[in-house]
C-alpha positions as CSV (number, residue, x, y, z in Angstrom):
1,X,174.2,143.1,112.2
2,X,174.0,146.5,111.2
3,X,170.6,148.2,111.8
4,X,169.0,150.1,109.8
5,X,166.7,152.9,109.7
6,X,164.2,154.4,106.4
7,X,163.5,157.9,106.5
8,X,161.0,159.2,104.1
9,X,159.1,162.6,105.5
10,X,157.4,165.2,103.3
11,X,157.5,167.6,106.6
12,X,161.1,168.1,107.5
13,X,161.1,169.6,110.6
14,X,163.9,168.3,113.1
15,X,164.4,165.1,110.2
16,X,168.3,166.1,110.3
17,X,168.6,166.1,113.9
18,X,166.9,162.6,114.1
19,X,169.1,161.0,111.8
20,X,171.9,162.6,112.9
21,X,170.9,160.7,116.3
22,X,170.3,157.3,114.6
23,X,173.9,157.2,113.0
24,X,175.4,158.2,116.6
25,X,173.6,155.1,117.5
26,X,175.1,153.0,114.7
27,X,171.9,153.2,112.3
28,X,172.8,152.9,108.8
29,X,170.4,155.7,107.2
30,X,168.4,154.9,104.2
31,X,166.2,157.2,102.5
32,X,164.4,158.6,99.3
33,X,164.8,161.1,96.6
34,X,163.8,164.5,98.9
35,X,164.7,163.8,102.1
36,X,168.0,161.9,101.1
37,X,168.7,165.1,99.2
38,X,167.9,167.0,102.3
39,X,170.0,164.9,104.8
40,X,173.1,164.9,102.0
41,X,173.1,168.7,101.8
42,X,173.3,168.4,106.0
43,X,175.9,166.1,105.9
44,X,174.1,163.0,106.8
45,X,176.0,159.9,105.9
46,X,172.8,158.1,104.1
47,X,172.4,155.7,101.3
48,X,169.7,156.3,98.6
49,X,166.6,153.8,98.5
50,X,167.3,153.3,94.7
51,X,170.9,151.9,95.4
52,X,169.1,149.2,97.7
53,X,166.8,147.9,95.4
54,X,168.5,148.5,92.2
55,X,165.6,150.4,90.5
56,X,165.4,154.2,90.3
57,X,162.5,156.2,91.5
58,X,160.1,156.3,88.4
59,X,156.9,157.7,87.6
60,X,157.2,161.4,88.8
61,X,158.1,159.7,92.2
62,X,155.2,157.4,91.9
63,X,157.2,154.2,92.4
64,X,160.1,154.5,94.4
65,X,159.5,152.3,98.0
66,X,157.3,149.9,96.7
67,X,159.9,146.8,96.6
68,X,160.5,143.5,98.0
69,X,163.9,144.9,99.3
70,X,162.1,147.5,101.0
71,X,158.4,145.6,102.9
72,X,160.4,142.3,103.2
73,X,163.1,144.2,105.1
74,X,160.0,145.7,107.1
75,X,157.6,142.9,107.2
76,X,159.4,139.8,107.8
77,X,159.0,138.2,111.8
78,X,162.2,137.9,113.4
79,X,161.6,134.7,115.1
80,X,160.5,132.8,111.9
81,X,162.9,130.7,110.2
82,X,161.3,130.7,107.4
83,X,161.2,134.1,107.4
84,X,165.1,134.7,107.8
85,X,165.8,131.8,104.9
86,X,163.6,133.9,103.0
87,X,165.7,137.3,103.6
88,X,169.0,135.4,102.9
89,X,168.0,133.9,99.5
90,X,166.8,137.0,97.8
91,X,169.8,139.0,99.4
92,X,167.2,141.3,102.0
93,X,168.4,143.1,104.8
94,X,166.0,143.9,107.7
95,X,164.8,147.7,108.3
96,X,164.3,148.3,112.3
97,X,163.1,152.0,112.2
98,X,160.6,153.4,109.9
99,X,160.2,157.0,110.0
100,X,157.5,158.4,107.3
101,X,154.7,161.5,107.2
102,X,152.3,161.8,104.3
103,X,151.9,164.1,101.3
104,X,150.1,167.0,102.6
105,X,146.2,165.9,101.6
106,X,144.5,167.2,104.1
107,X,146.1,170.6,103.3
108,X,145.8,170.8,99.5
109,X,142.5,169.3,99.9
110,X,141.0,173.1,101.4
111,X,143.0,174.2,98.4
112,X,139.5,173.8,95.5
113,X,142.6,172.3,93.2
114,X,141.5,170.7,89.9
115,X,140.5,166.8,90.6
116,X,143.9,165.7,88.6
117,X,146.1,168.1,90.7
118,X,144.5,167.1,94.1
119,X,145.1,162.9,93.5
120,X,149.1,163.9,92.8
121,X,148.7,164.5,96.8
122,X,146.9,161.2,97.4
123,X,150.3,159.4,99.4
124,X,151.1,155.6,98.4
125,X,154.2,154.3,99.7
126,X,154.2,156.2,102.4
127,X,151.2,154.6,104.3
128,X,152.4,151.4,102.7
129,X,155.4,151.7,104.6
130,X,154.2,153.1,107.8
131,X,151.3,150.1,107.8
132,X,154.1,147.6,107.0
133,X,156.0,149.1,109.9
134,X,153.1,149.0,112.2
135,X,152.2,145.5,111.8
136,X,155.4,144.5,112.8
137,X,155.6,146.8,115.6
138,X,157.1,143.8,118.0
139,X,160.6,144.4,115.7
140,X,160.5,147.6,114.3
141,X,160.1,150.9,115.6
142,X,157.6,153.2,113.4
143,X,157.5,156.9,113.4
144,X,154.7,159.6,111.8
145,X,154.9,162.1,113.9
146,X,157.4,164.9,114.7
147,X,156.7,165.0,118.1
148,X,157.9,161.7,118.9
149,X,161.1,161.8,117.5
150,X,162.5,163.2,120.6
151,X,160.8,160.3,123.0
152,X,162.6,157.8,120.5
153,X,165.7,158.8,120.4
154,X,165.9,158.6,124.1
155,X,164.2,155.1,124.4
156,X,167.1,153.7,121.8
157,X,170.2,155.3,124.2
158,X,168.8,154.0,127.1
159,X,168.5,150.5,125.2
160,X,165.3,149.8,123.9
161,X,161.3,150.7,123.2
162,X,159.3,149.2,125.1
163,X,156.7,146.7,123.3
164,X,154.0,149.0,125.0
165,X,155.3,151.9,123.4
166,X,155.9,150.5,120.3
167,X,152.3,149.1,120.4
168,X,151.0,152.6,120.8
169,X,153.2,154.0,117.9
170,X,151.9,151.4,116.1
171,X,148.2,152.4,116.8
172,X,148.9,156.0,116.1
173,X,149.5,154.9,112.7
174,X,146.7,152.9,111.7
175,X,144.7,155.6,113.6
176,X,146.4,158.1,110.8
177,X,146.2,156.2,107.9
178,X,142.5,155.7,108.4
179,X,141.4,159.4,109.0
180,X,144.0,159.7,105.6
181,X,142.0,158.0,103.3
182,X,138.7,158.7,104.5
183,X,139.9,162.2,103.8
184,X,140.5,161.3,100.3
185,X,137.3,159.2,100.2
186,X,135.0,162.6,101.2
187,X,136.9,163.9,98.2
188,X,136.6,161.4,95.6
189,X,132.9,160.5,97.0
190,X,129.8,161.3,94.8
191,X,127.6,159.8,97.1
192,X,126.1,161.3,99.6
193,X,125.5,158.2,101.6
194,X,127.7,155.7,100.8
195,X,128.0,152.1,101.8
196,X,130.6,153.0,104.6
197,X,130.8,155.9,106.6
198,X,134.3,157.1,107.1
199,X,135.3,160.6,108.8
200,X,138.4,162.1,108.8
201,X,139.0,164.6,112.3
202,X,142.5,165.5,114.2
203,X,142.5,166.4,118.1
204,X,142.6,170.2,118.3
205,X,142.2,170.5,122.1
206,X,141.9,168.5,125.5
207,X,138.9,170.1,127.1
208,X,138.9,170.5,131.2
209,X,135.8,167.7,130.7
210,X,132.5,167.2,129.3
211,X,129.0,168.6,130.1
212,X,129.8,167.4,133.4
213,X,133.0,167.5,135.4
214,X,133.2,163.6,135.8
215,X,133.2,163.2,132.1
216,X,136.2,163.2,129.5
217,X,136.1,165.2,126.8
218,X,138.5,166.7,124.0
219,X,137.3,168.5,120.3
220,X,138.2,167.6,117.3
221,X,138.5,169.6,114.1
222,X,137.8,168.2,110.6
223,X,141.1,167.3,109.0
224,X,140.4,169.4,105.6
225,X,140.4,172.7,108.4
226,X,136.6,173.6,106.6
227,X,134.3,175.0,108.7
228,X,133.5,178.0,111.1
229,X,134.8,176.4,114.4
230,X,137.6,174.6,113.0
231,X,140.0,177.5,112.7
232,X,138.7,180.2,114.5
233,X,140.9,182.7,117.4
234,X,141.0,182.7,121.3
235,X,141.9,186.3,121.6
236,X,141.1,186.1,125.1
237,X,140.1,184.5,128.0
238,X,140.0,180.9,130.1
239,X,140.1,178.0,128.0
240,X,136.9,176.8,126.2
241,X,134.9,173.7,128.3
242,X,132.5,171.2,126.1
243,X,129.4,173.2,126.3
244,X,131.1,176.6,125.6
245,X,131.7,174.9,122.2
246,X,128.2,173.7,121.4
247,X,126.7,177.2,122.6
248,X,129.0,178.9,120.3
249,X,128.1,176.7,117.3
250,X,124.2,177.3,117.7
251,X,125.1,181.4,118.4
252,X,127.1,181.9,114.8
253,X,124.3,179.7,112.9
254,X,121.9,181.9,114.5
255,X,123.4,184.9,113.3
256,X,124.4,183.8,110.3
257,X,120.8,183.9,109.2
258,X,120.7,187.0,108.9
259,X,122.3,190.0,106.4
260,X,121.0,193.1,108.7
261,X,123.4,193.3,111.7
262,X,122.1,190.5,114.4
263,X,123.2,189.9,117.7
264,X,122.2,186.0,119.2
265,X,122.4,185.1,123.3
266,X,122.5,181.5,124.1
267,X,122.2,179.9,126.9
268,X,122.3,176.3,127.7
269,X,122.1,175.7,123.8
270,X,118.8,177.8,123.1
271,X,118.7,181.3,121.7
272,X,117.7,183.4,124.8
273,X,117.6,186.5,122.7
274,X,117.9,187.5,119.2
275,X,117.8,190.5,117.7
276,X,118.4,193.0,114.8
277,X,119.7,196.5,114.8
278,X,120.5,199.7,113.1
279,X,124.5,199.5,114.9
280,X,125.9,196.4,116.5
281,X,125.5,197.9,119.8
282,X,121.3,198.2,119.2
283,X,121.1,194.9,117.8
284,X,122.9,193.7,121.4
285,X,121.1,195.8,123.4
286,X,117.8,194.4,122.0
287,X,118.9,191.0,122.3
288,X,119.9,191.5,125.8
289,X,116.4,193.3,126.6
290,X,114.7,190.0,125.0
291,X,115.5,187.9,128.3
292,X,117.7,190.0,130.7
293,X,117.9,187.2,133.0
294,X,118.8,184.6,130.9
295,X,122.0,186.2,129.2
296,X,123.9,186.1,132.3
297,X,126.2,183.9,132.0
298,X,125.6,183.1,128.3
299,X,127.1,183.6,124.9
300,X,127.0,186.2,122.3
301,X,127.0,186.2,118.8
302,X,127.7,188.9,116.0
303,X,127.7,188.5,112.5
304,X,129.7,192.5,112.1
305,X,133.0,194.0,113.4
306,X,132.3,194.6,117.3
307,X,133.2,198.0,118.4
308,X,134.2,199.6,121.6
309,X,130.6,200.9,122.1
310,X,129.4,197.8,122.2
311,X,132.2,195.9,124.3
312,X,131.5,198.0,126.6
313,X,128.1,197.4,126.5
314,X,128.6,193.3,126.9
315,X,130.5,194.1,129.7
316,X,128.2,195.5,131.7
317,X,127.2,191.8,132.9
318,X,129.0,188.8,132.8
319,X,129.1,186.8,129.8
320,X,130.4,183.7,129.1
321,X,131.6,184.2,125.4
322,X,131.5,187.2,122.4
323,X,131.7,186.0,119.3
324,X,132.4,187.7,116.3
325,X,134.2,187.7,113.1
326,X,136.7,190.9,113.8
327,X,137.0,193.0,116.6
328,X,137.4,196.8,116.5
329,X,141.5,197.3,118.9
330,X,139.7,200.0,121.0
331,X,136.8,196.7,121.6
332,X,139.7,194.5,122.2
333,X,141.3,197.0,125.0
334,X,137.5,197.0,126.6
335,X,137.4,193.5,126.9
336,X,141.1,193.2,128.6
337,X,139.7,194.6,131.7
338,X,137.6,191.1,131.9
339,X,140.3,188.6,131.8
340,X,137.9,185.7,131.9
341,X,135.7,186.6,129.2
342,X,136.7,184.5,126.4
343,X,137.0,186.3,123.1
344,X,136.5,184.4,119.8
345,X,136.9,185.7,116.3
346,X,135.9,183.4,113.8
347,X,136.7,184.2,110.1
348,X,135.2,181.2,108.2
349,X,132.3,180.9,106.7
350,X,129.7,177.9,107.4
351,X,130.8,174.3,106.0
352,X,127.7,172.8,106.2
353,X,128.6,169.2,106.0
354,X,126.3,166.1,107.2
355,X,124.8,166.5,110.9
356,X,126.0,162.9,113.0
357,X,124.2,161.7,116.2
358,X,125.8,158.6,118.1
359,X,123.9,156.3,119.3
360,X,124.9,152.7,121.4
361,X,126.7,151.1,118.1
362,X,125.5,153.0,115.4
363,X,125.7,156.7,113.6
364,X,122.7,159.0,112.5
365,X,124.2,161.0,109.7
366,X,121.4,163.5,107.7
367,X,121.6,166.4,105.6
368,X,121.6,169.7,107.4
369,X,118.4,172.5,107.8
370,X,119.5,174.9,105.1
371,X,116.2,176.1,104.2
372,X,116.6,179.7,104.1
373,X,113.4,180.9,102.0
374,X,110.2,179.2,103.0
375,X,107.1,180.1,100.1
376,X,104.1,181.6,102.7
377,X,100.5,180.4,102.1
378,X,97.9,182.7,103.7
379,X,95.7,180.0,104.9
380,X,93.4,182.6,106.5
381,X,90.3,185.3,105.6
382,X,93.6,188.4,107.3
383,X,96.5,188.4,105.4
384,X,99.7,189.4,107.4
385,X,100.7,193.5,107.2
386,X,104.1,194.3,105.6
387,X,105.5,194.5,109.3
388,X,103.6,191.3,110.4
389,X,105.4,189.2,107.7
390,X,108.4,190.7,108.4
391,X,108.5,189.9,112.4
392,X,107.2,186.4,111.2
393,X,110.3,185.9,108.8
394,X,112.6,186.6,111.7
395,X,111.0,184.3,113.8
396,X,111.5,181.7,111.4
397,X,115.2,182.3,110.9
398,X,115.2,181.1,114.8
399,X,113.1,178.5,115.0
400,X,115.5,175.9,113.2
401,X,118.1,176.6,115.8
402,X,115.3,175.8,119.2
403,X,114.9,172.1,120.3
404,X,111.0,170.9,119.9
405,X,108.6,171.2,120.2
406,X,109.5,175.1,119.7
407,X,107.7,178.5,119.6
408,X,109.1,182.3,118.9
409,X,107.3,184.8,119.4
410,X,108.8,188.2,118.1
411,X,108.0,191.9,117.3
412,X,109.8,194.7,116.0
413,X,113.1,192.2,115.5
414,X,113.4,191.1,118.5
415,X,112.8,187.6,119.7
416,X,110.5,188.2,122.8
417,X,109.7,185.1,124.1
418,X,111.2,181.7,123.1
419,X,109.6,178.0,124.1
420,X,111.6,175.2,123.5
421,X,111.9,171.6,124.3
422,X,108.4,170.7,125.5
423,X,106.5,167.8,125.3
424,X,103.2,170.1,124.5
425,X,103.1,172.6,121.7
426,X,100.5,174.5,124.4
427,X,103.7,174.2,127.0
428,X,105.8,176.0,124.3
429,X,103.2,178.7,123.6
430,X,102.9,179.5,127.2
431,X,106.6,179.7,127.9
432,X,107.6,181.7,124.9
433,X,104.6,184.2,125.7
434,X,105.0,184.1,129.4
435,X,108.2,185.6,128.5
436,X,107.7,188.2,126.1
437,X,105.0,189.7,128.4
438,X,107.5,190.0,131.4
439,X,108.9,193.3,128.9
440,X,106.3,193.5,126.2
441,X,102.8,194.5,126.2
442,X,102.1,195.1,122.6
443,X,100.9,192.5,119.6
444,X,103.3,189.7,119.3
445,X,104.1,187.0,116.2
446,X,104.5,183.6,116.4
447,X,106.3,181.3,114.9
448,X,106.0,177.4,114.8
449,X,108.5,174.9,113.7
450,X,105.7,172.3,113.2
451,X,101.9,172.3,112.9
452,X,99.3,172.6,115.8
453,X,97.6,169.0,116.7
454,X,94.8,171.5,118.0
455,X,93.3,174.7,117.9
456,X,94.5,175.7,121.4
457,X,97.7,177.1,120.5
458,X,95.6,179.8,118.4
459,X,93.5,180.1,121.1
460,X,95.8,181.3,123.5
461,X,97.9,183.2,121.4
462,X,94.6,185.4,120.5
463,X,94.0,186.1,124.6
464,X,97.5,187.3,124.3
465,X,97.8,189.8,121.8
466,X,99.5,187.8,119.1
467,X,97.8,188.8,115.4
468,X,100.0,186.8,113.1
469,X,101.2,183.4,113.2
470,X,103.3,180.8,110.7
471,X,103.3,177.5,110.4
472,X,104.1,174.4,108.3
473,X,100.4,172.9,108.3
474,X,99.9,169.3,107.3
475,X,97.6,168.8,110.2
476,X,94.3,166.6,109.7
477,X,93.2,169.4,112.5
478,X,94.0,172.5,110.2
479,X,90.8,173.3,109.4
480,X,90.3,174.1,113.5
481,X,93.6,176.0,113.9
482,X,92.4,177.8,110.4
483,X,88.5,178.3,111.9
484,X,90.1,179.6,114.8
485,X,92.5,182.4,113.8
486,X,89.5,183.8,111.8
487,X,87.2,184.0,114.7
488,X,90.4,185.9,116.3
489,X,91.2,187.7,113.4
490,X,94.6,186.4,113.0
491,X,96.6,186.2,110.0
492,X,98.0,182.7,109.8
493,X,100.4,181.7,107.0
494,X,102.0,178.5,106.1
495,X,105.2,177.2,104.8
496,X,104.8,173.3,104.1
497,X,108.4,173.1,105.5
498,X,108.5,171.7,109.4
499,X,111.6,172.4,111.6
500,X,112.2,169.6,114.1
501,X,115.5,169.8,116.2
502,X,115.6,167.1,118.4
């Protein structure tokens, strides 16, 4: 029996020399409309999929693979009888090699096309066929990928595929198909919660491993390429681990809350120091003065063009990271002299799609923090000085990004002391001004991301010099916390917007 082999690509790359291959082997080569026009002009022998099942290609290419000639010749089991009677009566000969890639959707989807435009990319016999194929992976041989062509074509001279390797071919298409059409479901989708859950990523990296060396880890990028770390540039430097990436993340959104020029360390996913300046260089050199000791080792974030001034400046200790979206040459030629140091430039904006936590057999999926503007409530007999408010705005910008319970304390745009992920809102207090005072003697603002259960968070913050404080409220204890700043003479303002980051 003569074998045959159904080549249908939109991509392609290295499809000639693949079916050039095949009909060394003895493959009769059937395929459709574009790539049959594409292997004729090679001078592929190949036979047109309309001539096998005696229907043109209709409907703008719509319908041209979806035929009994075609999915019995894939589907059918080898071993059935039945099966084989079947084939003989309606005059079907078996397909043993399917080799299809999809219309471009996760492409055209970045593209903002018109709704009517975009479904023209939505593929239907392609994953048809390469489902087909992938069922009956025991008999036939299905290829999506470009990269395995070459693996293939050396299995088949050497006599066969292996079932296992046919089985994981197999897998690799379901695996595509799935992320496919939950890619077209985010697009079609009104909902913002729907019934099912579907996400659509690809692998963009193996990572050396995960937070710790004995774990396995590798990042994935959204398939529609939206997002700030989903196309960004490695312009130097080792390769990125696990927690390089998740500092990075919380170091952009940082800075991204801001329009002055900001500079945000991290370190071990908490903003270590954050601050704004007249140049890029101030605003790093303030944000390295916020915790000296902390930065070491940490990650940088810009939200301007870094220049050499300031390169040189970062590497006066070691970092971890600088991020930025462009990078002055003269920077660049800085940084080369610290081979290590990664460089990232990242040149897309935020995508700010839903926030997902996994937990043992089941997904957490919310909207993210946005809030940007928060309405301020003087709650107190002091209202907060022009500067006051100001330092108090900052330190809410930050907030958001520090796990709970959380205080900033800040002055003059710089984020002096930061408290994060205690137990006790007094614990947070004391670390974020415990910190500020190691460099900073004068008054201080706080920020909260969620109300004080007491009054002892006013308290202390009034034996340490800090005159203006926000808050969400909501407390049944605000009245104390209220009582208390005006014994102190504190200007206390609320939002009615908490900040948990858990």
């Amino acid at each position: 029996m003569i074998k045959t082999a159904l080549l249908s690509v939109f991509d392609k790359t290295g499809i000639v020399e693949l079916a050039s291959d095949l009909s060394d082997l003895g493959y009769r080569i059937l395929s459709t409309g574009g790539t049959y026009s594409h292997l004729k002009k090679a001078g592929i022998k190949v036979v047109e999929v309309s001539e096998l099942t005696g229907f043109p290609e209709m409907m703008d290419g719509r319908v041209k693979t979806l035929h009994p000639h075609i999915h019995g010749g894939i589907l059918h089991v080898r071993s059935n009888e039945q099966h084989l009677q079947d084939l003989q009566q309606h005059g079907i000969s078996s397909i043993d090699i399917v080799v299809v890639n999809l219309y471009p959707f996760f492409s055209e989807m970045q593209k903002n096309l018109a709704m009517d435009d975009l479904i023209e990319f939505i593929d239907i016999g392609g994953p048809t066929m390469l489902r087909a194929a992938a069922k009956s992976f025991r008999d036939v041989l299905v290829l999506t990928d470009v990269a395995d062509y070459d693996d293939a074509i050396k299995d088949l001279r050497n006599g066969e595929v292996s079932l296992n390797r046919r089985k994981e071919l197999a897998a690799k298409v379901f695996n595509l198909t799935s992320a496919y059409d939950a890619a077209v479901a985010a697009a079609l989708h009104a909902e913002t919660f729907p019934e099912f859950y579907t996400v659509s990523y690809r692998k963009s990296a193996e990572l050396r491993y995960g937070e710790n060396p004995h774990q396995r880890a590798a990042y994935y990028t959204q398939t529609t390429g939206l997002g700030a770390l989903a196309n960004f540039d490695q312009l130097q430097g080792k390769e990125l681990s696990f927690n390089n990436m998740r500092d990075m993340e919380v170091a952009w959104r940082v800075v991204q809350e801001f329009e002055d020029t900001a500079c945000c360390a991290v370190k071990h996913s908490t903003p270590c120091g954050v601050a704004l300046g007249n140049s890029v260089e101030e605003a790093y050199r303030k944000a390295h003065d916020c915790d000296p000791m902390s930065i070491f080792g940490g990650i940088v974030a810009f939200n301007r063009r870094v220049d050499a001034a300031t390169a040189q400046a970062c590497t006066e200790i070691f970092l971890e990271i600088v991020v930025a979206p462009d990078f002055d040459q003269e920077a660049l030629d800085v940084f080369a002299k610290k081979k290590n140091l990664r460089i990232i430039r990242i040149h897309q904006p935020l995508h700010e799609q839903m926030q997902m936590v996994q937990t043992d057999g089941g997904l957490l999926v919310q909207e993210r923090d946005l809030v940007q503007e928060h309405d301020y409530k003087v709650v107190t007999d002091t209202a907060p000085t022009a500067q006051q408010l100001s330092d108090l705005e900052f330190a809410m910008k930050i907030i958001k990004h520090v796990k709970s319970n959380a205080i900033v304390v800040a002055a003059n745009g710089m984020a002096l002391g930061v408290g994060t992920g205690e137990t006790n809102r007094i614990w947070a207090a004391q670390q974020a001004v415990e910190r500020a005072r190691e460099k900073y003697d004068g008054p201080l603002a706080m920020a909260s991301e969620a109300f004080f259960p007491f009054r002892d968070v006013v308290d202390f913050a009034a034996e340490n010099a800090v005159n203006a404080i926000v808050q969400p409220g909501g407390s049944i204890q605000d009245k104390e916390s209220i009582a208390a700043a005006n014994e102190h003479g504190i200007a206390m303002v609320f939002t009615g917007i908490r900040h948990f980051l858990h």
